[in-house]
C-alpha positions as CSV (number, residue, x, y, z in Angstrom):
1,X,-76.2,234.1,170.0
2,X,-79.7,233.7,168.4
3,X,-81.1,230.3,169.4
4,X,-83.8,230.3,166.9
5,X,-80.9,230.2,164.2
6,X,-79.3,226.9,163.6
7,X,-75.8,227.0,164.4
8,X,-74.9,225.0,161.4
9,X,-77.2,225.5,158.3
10,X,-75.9,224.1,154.3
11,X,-77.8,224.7,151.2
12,X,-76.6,222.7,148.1
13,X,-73.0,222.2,149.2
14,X,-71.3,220.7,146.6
15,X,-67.7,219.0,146.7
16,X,-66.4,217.2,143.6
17,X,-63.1,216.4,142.9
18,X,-61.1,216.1,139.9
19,X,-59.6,212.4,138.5
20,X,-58.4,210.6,135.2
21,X,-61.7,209.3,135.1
22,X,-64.3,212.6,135.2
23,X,-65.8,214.2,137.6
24,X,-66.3,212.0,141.6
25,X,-69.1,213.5,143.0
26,X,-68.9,213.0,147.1
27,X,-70.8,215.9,147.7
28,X,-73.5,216.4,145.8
29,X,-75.8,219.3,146.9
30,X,-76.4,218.6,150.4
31,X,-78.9,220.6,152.6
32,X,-78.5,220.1,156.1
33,X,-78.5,221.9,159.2
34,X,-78.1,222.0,163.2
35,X,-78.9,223.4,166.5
36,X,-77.1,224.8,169.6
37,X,-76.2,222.1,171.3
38,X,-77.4,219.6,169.1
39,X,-76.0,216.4,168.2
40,X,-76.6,215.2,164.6
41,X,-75.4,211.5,163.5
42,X,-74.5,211.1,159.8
43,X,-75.2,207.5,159.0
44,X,-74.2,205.8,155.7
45,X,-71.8,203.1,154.0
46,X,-67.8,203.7,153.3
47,X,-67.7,205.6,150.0
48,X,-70.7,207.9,150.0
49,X,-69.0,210.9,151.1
50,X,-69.8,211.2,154.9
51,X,-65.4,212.4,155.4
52,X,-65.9,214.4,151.8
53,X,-68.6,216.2,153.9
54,X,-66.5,217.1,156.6
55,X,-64.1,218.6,154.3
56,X,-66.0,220.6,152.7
57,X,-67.7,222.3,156.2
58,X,-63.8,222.5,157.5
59,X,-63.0,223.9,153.9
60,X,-60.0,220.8,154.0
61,X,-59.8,220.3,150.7
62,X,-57.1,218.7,148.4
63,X,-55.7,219.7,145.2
64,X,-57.8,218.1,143.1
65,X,-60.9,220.1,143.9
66,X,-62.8,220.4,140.5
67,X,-66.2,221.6,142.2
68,X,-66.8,223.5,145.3
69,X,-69.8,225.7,146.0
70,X,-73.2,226.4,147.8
71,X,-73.5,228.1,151.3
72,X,-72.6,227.3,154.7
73,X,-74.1,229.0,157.5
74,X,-72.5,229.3,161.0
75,X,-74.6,231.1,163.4
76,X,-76.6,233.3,160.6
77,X,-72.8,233.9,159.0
78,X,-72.3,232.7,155.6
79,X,-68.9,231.7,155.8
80,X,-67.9,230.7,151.8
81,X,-67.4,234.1,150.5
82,X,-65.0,234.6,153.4
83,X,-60.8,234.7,152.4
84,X,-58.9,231.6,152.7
85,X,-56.9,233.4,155.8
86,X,-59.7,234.7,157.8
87,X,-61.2,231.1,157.7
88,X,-58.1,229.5,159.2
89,X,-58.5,232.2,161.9
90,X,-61.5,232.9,163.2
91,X,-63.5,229.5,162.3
92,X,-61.3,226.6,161.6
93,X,-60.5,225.2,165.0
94,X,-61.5,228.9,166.5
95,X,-65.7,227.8,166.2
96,X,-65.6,224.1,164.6
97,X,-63.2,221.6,165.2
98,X,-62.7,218.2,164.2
99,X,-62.0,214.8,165.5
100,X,-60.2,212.6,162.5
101,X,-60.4,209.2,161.9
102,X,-57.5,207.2,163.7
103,X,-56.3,209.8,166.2
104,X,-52.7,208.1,166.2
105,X,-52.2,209.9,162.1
106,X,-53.5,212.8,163.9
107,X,-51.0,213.1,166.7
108,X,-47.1,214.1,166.1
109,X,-44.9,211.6,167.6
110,X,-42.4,213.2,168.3
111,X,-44.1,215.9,170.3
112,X,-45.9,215.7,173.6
113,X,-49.9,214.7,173.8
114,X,-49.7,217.9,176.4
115,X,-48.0,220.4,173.6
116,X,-50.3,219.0,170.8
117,X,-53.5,219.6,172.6
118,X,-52.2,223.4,173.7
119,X,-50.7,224.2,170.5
120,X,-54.6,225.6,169.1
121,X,-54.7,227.8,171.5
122,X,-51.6,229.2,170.9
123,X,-52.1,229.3,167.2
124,X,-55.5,231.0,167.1
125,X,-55.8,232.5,170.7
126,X,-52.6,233.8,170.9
127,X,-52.6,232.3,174.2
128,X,-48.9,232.3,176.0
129,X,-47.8,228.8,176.7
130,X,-48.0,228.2,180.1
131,X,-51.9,229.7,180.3
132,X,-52.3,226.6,176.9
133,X,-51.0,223.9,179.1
134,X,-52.7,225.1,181.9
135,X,-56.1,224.9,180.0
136,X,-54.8,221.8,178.3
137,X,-54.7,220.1,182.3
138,X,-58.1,221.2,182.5
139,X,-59.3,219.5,179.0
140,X,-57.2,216.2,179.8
141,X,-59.5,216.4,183.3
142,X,-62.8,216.7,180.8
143,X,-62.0,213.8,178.6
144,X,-60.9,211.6,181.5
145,X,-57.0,211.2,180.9
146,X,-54.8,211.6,184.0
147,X,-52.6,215.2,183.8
148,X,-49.5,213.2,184.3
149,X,-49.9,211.8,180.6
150,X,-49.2,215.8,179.3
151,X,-45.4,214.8,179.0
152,X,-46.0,211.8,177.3
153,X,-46.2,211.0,173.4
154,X,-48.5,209.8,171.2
155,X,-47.1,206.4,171.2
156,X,-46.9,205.7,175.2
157,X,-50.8,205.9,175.3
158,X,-53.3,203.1,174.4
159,X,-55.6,203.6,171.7
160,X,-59.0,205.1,173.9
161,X,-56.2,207.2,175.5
162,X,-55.5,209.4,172.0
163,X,-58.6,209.0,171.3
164,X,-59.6,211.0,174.4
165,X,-56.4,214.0,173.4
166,X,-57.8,213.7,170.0
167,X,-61.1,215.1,171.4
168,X,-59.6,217.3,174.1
169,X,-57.6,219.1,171.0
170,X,-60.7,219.6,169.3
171,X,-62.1,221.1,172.4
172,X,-59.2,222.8,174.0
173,X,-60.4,226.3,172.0
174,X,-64.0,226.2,173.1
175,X,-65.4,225.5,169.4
176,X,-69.3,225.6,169.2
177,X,-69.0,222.6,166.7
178,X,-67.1,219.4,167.2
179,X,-67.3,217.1,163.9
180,X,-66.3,213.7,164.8
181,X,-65.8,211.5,161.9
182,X,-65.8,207.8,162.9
183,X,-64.0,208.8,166.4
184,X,-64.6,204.9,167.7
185,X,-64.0,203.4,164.5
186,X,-60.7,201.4,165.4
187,X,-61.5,200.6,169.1
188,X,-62.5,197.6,170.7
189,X,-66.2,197.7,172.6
190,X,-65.5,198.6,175.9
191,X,-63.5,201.4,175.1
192,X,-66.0,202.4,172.6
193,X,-68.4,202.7,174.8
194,X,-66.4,204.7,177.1
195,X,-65.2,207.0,174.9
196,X,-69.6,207.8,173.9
197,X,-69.6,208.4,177.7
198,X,-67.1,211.1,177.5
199,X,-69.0,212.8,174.5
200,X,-72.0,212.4,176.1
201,X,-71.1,214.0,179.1
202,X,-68.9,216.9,177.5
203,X,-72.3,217.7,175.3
204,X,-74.4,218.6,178.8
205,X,-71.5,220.0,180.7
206,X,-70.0,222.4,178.0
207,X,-73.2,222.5,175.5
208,X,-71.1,221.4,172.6
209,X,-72.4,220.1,169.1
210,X,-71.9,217.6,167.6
211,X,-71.6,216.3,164.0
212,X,-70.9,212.8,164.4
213,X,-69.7,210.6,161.3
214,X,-69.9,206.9,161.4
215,X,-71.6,203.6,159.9
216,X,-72.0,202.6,163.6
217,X,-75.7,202.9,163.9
218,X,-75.1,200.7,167.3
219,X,-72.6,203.5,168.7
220,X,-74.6,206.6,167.2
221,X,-77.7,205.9,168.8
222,X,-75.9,206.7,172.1
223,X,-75.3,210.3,171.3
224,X,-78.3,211.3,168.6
225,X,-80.9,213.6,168.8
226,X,-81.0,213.7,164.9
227,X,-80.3,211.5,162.2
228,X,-79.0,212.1,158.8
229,X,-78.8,209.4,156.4
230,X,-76.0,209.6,153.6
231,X,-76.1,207.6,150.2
232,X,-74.0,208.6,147.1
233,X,-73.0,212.0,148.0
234,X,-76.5,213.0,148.7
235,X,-78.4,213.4,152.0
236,X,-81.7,210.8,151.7
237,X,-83.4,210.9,155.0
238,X,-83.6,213.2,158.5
239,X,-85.5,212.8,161.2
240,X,-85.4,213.0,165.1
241,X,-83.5,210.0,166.5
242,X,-86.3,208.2,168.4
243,X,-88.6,208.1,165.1
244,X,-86.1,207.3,163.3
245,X,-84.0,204.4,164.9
246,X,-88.2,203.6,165.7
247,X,-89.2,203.2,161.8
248,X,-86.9,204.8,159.2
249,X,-88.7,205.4,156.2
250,X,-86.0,205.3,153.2
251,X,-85.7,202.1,151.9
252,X,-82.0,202.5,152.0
253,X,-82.3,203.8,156.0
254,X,-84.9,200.5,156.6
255,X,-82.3,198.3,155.1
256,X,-79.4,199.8,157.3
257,X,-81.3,199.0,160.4
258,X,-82.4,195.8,159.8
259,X,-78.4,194.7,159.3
260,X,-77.8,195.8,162.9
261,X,-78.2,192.1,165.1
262,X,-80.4,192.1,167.7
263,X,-80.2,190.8,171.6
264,X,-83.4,190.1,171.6
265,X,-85.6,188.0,169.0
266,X,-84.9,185.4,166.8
267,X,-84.8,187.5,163.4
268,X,-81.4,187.5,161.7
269,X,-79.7,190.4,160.2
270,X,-80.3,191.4,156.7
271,X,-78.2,192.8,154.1
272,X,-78.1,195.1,151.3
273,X,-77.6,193.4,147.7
274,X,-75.4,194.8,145.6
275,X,-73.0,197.8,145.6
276,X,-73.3,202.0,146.5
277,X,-73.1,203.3,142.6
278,X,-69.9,204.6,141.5
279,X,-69.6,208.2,142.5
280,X,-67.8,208.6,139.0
281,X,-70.7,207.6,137.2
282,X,-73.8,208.0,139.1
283,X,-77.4,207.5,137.9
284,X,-80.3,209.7,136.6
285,X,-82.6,208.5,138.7
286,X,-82.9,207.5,142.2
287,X,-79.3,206.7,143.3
288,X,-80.5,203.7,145.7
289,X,-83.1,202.3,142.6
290,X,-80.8,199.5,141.8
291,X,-80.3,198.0,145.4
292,X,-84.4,199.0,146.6
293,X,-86.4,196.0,146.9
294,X,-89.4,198.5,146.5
295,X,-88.2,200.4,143.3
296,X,-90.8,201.8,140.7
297,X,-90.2,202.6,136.8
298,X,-90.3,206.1,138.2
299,X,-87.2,205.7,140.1
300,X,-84.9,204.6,137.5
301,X,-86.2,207.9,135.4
302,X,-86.6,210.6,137.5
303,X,-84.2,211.7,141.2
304,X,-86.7,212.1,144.0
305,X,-86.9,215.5,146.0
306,X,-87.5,215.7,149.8
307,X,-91.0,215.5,150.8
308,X,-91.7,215.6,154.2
309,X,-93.6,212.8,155.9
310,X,-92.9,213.6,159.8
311,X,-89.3,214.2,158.8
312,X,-87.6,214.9,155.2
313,X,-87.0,211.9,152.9
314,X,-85.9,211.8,149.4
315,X,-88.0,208.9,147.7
316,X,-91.0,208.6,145.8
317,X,-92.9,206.3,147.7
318,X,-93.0,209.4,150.5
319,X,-94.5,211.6,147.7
């Protein structure tokens, strides 16, 4: 393993899909990439294809898959010229693994939490069953869920409690990548914030990284070391958390923080007018133009590229 080399690396990956109404562009040539042991927080509104970009790393994709291209690197290894089969095998699950929204659709009720978290091993490892639970113990011990809840299902546990299997199944096959799309989403605040503890500490213990998906910027400052901001199927801003959550420079990225409220200070949240464009019909120009209280003639006209200030941002007032 090469430590120079991200672990992660995209160029231009691109995920449309199909509909009655043209082409819906969620992905939309993003560039992107991470280190060993990194943790990189995707930040954005529902809709502008943070889940879409999962897929597309995992290679989950639906039927209606109209586009799909560009290059994803996994340790130096491009990995989309590689056969359907091989993928399953030796990457999917084997070397990135994912936490899905609402680990309860994730679970099989009518199977034990202890089966479900051994059953990757068993798939990709060819590990014999009792060696899968055995390691399965261990993982349960990891996340912070007692071993006696193995023989249990899906539906005896609380919601923090799948939440934690949810990520011991994700980490049960030693992946190098975890991608956790919006893994506190339905939880109240307390267990929220136990449930960043457990990531947290599973990142320095077992050196783990971490894609983590979410419009939480509250939660996500807990785990980042970098930030990616997502806006209409298109990356718009990365930088190291602490300048960023500091002084983002997007508009878009500015007006995301400024929602968040504040414990301290009298200044009330802000909000962004309007609506994310349709991803069916998306527009020439800077996508965010419409809702930017700073927007130029240029935007409307021409899409910005990334120029880098400090850190990459797509707009034109960083030209």
């Amino acid at each position: 393993m090469n430590q120079q080399t991200p672990l992660l690396q995209l160029q231009e990956l691109t995920l449309h899909f199909r509909t009655s109404r043209g082409a819906m562009r969620a992905v939309d040539g993003v560039d992107f990439s991470l280190g060993h042991g990194e943790a990189v927080v995707v930040l954005g509104e529902s809709g502008c294809g943070k889940s879409s970009l999962a897929r597309a790393i995992l290679r989950l994709l639906p039927r209606n898959v109209q586009t799909y291209r560009g290059q994803v690197y996994l340790d130096g290894r491009e990995l989309m010229s590689i056969e359907d089969e091989e993928f399953r095998k030796a990457i999917r699950w084997a070397r990135i693994s994912m936490v899905p929204q609402a680990a309860m659709n994730s679970l099989n009720p009518v199977m034990k939490v202890g089966d479900q978290v051994a059953e990757p091993m068993i798939v990709h490892g060819g590990v014999a069953k009792e060696a899968a639970l055995a390691n399965a113990r261990k993982m349960f011990q990891h996340v912070g869920v007692p071993t006696d809840f193995l023989d249990r299902y899906a539906f005896e546990l609380s919601g923090g409690m799948r939440q934690r299997v949810a990520i011991a199944m994700a980490l049960v096959t030693a992946p190098d990548l975890i991608i956790l799309d919006e893994p506190t989403s339905a939880l109240d605040v307390l267990t929220q914030a136990n449930i960043m503890n457990v990531l947290k500490r599973i990142k320095k213990e077992l050196g783990v990284s971490y894609i983590l998906i979410t419009h939480d910027i509250a939660t996500s400052s807990e785990l980042a070391d970098r930030v990616a901001v997502m806006y209409a199927g298109q990356i718009v801003e990365v930088g190291d958390a602490r300048s960023f959550f500091a002084a983002p420079l997007h508009p878009y990225s500015q007006k995301l923080m400024a929602s968040v409220p504040r414990l301290r200070g009298d200044q009330e949240p802000d909000f962004i007018t309007g609506h994310p464009p349709s991803l069916l019909d998306l527009p020439k120009g800077c996508r965010f133009a419409d809702r930017c209280p700073l927007r130029m003639a240029k935007c409307a006209e021409e899409p910005p590229t990334f120029n880098k200030h400090g850190r990459l941002v797509k707009c034109w007032l960083h030209g």
